[in-house]
C-alpha positions as CSV (number, residue, x, y, z in Angstrom):
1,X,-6.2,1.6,-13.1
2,X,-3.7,-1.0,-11.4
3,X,-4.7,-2.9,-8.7
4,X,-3.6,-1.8,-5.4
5,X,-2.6,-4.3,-2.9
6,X,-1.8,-3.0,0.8
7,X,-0.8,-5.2,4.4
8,X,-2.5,-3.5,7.2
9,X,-3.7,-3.5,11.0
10,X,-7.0,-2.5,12.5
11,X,-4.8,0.4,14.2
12,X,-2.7,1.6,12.0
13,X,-2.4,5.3,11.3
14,X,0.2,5.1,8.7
15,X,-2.5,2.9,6.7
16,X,-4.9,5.0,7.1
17,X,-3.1,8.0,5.5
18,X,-1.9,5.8,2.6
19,X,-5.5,4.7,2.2
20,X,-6.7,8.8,2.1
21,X,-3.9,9.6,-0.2
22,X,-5.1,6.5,-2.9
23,X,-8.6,7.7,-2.7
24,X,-7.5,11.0,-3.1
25,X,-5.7,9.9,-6.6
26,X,-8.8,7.9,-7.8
27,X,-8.2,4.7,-6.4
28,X,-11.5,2.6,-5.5
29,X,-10.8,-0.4,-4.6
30,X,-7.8,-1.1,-2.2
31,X,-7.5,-5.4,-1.3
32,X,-6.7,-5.0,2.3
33,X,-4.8,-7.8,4.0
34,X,-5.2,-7.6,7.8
35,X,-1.9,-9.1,9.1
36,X,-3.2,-8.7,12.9
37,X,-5.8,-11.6,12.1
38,X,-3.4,-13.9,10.4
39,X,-0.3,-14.5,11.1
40,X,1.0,-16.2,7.9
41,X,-0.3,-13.1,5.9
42,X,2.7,-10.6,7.9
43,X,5.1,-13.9,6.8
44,X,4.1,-13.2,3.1
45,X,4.1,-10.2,3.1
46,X,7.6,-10.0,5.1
47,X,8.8,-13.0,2.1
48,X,7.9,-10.4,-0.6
49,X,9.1,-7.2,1.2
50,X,11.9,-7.7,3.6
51,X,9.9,-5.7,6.2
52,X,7.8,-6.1,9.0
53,X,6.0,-2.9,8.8
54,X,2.3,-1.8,7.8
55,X,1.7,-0.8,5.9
56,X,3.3,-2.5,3.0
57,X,1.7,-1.1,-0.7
58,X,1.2,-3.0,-3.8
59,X,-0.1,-1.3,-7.3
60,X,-0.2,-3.7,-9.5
61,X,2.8,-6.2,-9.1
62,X,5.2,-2.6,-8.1
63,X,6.1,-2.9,-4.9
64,X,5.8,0.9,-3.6
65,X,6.4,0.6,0.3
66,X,5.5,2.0,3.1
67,X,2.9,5.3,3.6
68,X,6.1,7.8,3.8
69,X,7.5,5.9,0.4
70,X,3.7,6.1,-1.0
71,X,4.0,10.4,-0.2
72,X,7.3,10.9,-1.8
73,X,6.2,8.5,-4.8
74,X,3.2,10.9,-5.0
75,X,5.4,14.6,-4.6
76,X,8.1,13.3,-7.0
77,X,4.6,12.6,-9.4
78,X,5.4,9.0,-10.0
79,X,2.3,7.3,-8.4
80,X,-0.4,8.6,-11.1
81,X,1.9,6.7,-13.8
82,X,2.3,4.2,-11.7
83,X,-1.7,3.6,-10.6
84,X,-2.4,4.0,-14.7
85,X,-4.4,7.0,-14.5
86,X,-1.9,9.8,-15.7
């Protein structure tokens, strides 16, 4: 299985869903980067995606977007392929 990177806050909803929905598929292991506790972090991550939102999702080097772009990657049945695992 890919690696799945993800930008988050301590009070995000939207990351918690995305988190529920990787478990869901398998995933174990999600590298969290809190951009609430460092504010370079939300610069790279806002250098690498062009957005200031949380959460932002990695799998691998893939670039997947937020949680709503993580659900539609998921019905359209893309994010098994993509995670490695289908």
């Amino acid at each position: 299985m890919k690696p799945v990177r993800m930008y988050t806050t301590a009070v995000c909803p939207y990351c918690v869903r995305a988190k529920m929905l990787l478990q869901k598929r398998g995933v174990t292991q999600i590298e969290e980067i809190r951009v609430d506790l460092d504010p370079q972090q939300r610069m790279q991550m806002m250098e690498a995606t062009g957005r200031r939102t949380v959460p932002q999702i990695f799998v691998g080097d893939t670039h997947v977007g937020g949680c709503d772009d993580l659900y539609a990657l998921d019905a359209s049945g893309g994010l098994m392929p993509l995670l490695g695992t289908a």
